[in-house]
N, C-alpha and C positions, 0 to 999 in steps of 0.2 A: 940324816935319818929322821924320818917322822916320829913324833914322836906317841904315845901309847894313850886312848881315849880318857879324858879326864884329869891329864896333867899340866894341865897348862891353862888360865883362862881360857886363851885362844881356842882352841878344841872345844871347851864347854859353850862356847857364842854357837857355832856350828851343829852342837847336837841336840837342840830343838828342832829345825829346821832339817836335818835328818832325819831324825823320828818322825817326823808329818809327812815328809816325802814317800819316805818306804811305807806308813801306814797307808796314804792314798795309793801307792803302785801295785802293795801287796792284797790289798782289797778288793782292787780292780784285777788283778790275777786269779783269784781265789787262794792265792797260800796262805793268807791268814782270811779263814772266814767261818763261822761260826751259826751260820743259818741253816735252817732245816734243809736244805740242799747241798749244802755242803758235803764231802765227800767224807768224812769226819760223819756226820749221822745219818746220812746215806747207808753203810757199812754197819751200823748200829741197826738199823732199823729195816733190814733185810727181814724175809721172812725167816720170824723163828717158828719152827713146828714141834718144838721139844716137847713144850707144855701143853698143846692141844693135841697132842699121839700121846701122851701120858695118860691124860684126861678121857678122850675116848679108847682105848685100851682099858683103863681101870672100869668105866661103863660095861664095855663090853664083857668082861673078865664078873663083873656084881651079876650082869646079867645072865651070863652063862649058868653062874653060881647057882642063881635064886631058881630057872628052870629045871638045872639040874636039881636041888635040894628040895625042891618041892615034889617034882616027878618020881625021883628015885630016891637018894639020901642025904637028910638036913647037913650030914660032914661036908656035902661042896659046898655049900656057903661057905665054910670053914677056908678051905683050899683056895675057892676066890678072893679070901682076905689076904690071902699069903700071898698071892700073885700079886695083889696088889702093892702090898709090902716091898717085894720088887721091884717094881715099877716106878715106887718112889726111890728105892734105894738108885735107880740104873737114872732117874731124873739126878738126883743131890751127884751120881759120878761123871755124867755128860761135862762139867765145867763149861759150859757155856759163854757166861760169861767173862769168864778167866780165857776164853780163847779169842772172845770180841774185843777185849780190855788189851791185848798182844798185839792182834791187826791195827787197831787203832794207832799205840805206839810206833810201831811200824813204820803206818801213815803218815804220819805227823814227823818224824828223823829221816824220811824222805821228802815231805815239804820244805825240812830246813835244810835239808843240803841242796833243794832244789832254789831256795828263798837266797844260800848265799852270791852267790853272783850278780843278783839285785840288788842288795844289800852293798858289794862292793861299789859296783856302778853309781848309785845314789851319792855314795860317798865320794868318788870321787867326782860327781859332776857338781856337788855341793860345796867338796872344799877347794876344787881344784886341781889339786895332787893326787898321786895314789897313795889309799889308805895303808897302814901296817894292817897285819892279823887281828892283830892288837883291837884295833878301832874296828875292824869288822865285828870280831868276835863282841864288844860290848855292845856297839849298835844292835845287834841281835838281840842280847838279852835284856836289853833295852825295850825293843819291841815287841819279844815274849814277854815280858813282865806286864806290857801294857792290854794285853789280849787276856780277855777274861776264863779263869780255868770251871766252865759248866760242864765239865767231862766227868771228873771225879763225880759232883753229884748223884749224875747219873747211873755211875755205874755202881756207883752205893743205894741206890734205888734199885738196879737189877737184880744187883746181888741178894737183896732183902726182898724181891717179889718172888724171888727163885729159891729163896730155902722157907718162904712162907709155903708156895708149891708142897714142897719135897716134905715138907713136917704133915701137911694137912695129905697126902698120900698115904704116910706112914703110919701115921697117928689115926687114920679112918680105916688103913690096910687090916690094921692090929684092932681094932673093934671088932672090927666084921670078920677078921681071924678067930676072935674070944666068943663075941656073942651072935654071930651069923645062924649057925645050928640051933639053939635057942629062939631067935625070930622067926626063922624056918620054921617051925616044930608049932611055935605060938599063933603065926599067918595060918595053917593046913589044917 
């Protein structure tokens, strides 16, 4: 029986030379890759239209307001604050993000179950023998470990450009809720 990665000198001679192998084979593949073409921010960088239909909907919504408030009565400003108000609130519930951040994972537990079977092969054209689970399974986290995590980043970047969105909707919704009829009244 083989025996399990890391127990024996012999095994550890072995797993550098494993690690370099599968990083050149998995690179040359694409399952471990991390470049702007990658399928990984490919999937990321899809068009989002969340924030640009928020954004012109709340335009269009101030603008309805202000012809109306002006033509007839200063209260539509008022009404168009509220619609806006919505608008941020139906942005902050979209979860956007929280559904890119899913696919992604996704993505990524089907590269590695796609990555193991290369993973075996390397190994066992490396050491000779077939490998245990054992030694697959660590050679993997061996080579996740080695691939840099710029995802999380990211998505802590979205996250915070998406509830910046959703505050400065809300928070302008509820102005021009409060004081719309007033600028109304002080504009005519």
């Amino acid at each position: 029986p083989a025996r399990p990665c890391g127990s024996s000198s012999s095994s550890r001679a072995w797993r550098p030379a494993v690690v370099a192998r599968l990083a050149q084979t998995l690179g040359r593949t694409g399952i471990i890759r991390r470049a702007p073409d990658s399928p990984q921010y490919k999937m990321l960088n899809r068009h989002n239209w969340h924030e640009p239909a928020a954004y012109a909907s709340t335009l269009v919504c101030l603008s309805a307001g202000w012809l109306l408030g002006t033509n007839y009565d200063p209260d539509w400003m008022s009404r168009a604050g509220s619609v806006v108000i919505c608008i941020g609130v139906l942005l902050a519930a979209s979860r956007k993000v929280d559904r890119q951040e899913e696919a992604v994972a996704k993505h990524q537990v089907e590269h590695q179950n796609a990555m193991r079977p290369i993973v075996a092969s390397a190994l066992r054209e490396v050491k000779g023998s077939e490998p245990t689970w054992t030694e697959v399974h660590m050679a993997e986290a061996e080579i996740a470990s080695n691939v840099p995590d710029d995802l999380t980043p990211m998505f802590k970047k979205r996250r915070r450009l998406l509830r910046l969105h959703e505050v400065a909707l809300v928070i302008g919704g509820t102005l021009v809720n409060g004081f719309g009829p007033w600028i109304v009244r002080s504009a005519a």
